[in-house]
C-alpha positions in Angstrom: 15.2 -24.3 -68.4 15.4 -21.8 -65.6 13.2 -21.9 -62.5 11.6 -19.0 -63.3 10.7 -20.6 -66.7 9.5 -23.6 -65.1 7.5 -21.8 -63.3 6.2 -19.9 -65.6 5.3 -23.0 -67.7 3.5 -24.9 -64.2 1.2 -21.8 -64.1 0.3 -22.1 -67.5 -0.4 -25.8 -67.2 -2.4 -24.8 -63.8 -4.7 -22.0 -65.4 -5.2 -24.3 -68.5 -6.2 -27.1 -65.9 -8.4 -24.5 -64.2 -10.1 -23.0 -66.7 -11.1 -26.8 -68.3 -12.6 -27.3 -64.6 -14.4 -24.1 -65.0 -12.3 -22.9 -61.9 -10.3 -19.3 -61.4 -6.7 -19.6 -62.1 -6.8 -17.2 -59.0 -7.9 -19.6 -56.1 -5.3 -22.4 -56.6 -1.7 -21.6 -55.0 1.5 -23.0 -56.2 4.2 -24.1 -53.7 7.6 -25.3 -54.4 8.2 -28.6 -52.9 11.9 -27.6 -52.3 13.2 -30.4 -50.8 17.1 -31.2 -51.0 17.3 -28.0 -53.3 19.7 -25.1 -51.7 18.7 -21.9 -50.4 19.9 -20.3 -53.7 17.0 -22.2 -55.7 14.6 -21.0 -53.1 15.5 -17.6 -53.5 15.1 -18.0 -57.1 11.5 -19.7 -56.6 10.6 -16.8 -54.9 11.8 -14.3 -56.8 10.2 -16.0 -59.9 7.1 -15.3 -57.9 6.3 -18.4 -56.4 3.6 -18.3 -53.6 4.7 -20.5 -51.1 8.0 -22.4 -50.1 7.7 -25.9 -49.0 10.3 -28.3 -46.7 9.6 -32.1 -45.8 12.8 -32.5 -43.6 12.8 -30.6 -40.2 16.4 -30.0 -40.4 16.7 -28.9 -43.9 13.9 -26.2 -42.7 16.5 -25.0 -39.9 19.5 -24.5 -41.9 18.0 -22.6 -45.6 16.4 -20.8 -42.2 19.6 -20.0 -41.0 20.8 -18.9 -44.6 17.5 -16.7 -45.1 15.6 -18.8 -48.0 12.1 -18.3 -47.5 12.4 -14.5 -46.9 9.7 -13.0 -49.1 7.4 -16.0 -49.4 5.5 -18.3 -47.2 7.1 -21.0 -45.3 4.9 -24.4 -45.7 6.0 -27.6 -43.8 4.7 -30.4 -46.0 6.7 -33.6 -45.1 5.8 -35.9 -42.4 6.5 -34.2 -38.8 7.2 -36.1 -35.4 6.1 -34.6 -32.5 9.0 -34.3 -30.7 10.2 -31.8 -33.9 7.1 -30.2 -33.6 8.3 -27.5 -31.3 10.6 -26.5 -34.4 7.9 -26.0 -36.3 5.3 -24.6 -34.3 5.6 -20.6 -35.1 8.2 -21.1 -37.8 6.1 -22.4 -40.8 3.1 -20.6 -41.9 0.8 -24.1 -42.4 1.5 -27.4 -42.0 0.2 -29.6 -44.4 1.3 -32.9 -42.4 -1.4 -33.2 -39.4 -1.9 -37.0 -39.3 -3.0 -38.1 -36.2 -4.5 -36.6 -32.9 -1.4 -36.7 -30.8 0.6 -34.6 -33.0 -2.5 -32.2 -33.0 -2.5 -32.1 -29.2 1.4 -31.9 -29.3 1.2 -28.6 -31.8 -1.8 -27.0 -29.6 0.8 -27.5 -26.5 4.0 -25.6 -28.3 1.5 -22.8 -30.0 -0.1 -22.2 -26.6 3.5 -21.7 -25.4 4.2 -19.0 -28.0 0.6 -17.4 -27.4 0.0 -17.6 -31.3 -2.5 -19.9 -33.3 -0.9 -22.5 -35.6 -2.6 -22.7 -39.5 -2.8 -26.5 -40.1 -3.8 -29.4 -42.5 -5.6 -32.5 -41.4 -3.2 -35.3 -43.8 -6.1 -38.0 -45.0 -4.3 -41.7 -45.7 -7.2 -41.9 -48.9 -5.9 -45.2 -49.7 -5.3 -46.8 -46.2 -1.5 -47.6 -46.9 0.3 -49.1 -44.1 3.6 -46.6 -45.0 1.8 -43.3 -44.5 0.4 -41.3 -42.0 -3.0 -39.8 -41.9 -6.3 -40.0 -40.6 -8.2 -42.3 -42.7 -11.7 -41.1 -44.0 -13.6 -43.0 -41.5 -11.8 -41.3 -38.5 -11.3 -38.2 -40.7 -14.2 -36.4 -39.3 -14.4 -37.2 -35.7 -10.5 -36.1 -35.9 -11.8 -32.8 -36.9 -14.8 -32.4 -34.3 -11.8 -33.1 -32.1 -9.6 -30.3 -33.4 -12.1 -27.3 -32.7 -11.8 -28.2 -29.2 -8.2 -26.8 -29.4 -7.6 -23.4 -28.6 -4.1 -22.8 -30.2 -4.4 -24.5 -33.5 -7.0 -23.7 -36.7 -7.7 -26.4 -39.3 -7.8 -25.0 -42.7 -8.3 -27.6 -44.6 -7.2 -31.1 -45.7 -4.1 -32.6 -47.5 -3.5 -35.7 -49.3 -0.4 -38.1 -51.1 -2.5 -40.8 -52.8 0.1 -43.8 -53.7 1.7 -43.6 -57.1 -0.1 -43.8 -60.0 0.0 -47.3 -62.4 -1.5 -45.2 -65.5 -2.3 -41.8 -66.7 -4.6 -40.0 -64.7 -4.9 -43.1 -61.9 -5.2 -41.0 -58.6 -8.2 -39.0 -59.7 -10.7 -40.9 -58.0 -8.5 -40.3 -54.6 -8.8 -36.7 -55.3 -12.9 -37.0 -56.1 -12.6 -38.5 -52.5 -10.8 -36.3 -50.1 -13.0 -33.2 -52.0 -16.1 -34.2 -51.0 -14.3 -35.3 -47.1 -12.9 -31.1 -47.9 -16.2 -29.9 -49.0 -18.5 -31.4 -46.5 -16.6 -31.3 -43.5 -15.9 -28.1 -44.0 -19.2 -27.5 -44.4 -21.1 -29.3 -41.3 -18.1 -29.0 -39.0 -16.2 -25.4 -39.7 -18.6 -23.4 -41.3 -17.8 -23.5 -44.6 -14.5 -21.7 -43.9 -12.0 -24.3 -44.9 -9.6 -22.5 -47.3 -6.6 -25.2 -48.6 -7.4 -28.4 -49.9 -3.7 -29.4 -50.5 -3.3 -32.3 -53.0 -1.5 -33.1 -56.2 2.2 -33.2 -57.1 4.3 -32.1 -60.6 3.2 -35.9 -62.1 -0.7 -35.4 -61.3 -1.5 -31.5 -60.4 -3.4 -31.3 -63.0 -5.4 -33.9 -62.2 -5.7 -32.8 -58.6 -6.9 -29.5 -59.8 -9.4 -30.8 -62.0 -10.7 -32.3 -58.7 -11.1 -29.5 -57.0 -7.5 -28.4 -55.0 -6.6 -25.5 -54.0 -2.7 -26.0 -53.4 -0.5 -27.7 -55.3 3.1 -28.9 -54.3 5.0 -29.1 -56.9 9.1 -30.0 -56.6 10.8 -31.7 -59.7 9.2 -29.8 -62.4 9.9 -26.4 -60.5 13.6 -27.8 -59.3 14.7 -30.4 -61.6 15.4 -33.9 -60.5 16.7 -34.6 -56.9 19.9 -36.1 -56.7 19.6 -39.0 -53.8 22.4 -39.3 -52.2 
């Protein structure tokens, strides 16, 4: 299949998943996780009608940049960020999904102040406290974000989440239960009720994660085909 048929096909399984949840097909966003895919598929995504493009690897980013990719869509930065790449990002992607700890936040404030612009991000929450990830855990998750609004240069939007692969059908939806209620009652007490992106769910469980409550899904493989490791 094409990407514009996969796509087509994801945002049937997403309205179906939606509508079973008693939720708008309208309020849930689909990016393309486009990862080790060229600038060509990108451009395809896009002009399929995809609503977002998103890159994991800093340097990937720079060079589908350099051969005009995104152009037409949202840029997302959804892989894991350093800080000392974070001046490459700053300005440059719409949202970051990736916020996982208080330095970087400080680090992105510093390069947006230098731009004189406001930088959309995620707060990343490690649900299941793995030891490979990044990520606020949910016990620090809300004190990180008390800490956030002191920032002048960046806006919190929202949460994002990887829970750790899945032994059985449907195993991560009790991680996604989770980091809802974190979305829904942080934003609540802390931003006013004005978070907008809970970001969670992949092509194996965004169904699941929509059922939950997201409002992004990232979705590479089943927009893209397989990626070929090299």
């Amino acid at each position: 299949m094409s990407i514009a048929e996969n796509i087509s096909a994801i945002r049937a399984r997403m309205a179906a998943a939606a509508e079973r949840a008693g939720r708008d097909p309208k309020e849930i966003l689909l990016v393309g996780a486009s990862k080790m895919n060229s600038a060509a598929a990108c451009r395809e995504a896009i002009a399929a009608g995809i609503d977002a493009l998103g890159e994991n690897r800093v340097q990937e980013m720079r060079e589908k940049l350099a051969e005009n990719a995104y152009a037409g869509a949202p840029l997302h930065f959804i892989g894991h960020l350093q800080r000392n790449k974070a001046r490459q990002v700053v300005g440059t992607a719409d949202l970051i999904h990736s916020v996982g700890s208080l330095a970087l936040l400080e680090e992105i404030d510093r390069q947006a102040e230098k731009r004189s612009i406001c930088q959309d991000v995620l707060l990343e929450v490690n649900i299941a406290g793995e030891e490979s990830k990044s990520g606020f855990s949910p016990e620090a998750l809300e004190a990180a974000a008390e800490r956030a609004r002191e920032f002048s240069h960046v806006r919190v939007c929202g949460l994002m989440t990887i829970p750790p692969p899945a032994s059985v059908p449907h195993g991560n939806f009790s991680y996604f239960e989770k980091v809802c209620r974190l979305y829904v009652d942080i934003g609540r007490n802390l931003y006013d009720n004005g978070f907008v992106y809970l970001s969670m769910g992949m092509s194996d469980d965004f169904e699941d994660a929509i059922a939950a409550g997201a409002t992004v899904v990232r979705v590479g493989s089943a927009i893209f085909g397989r990626r070929q490791y090299l």
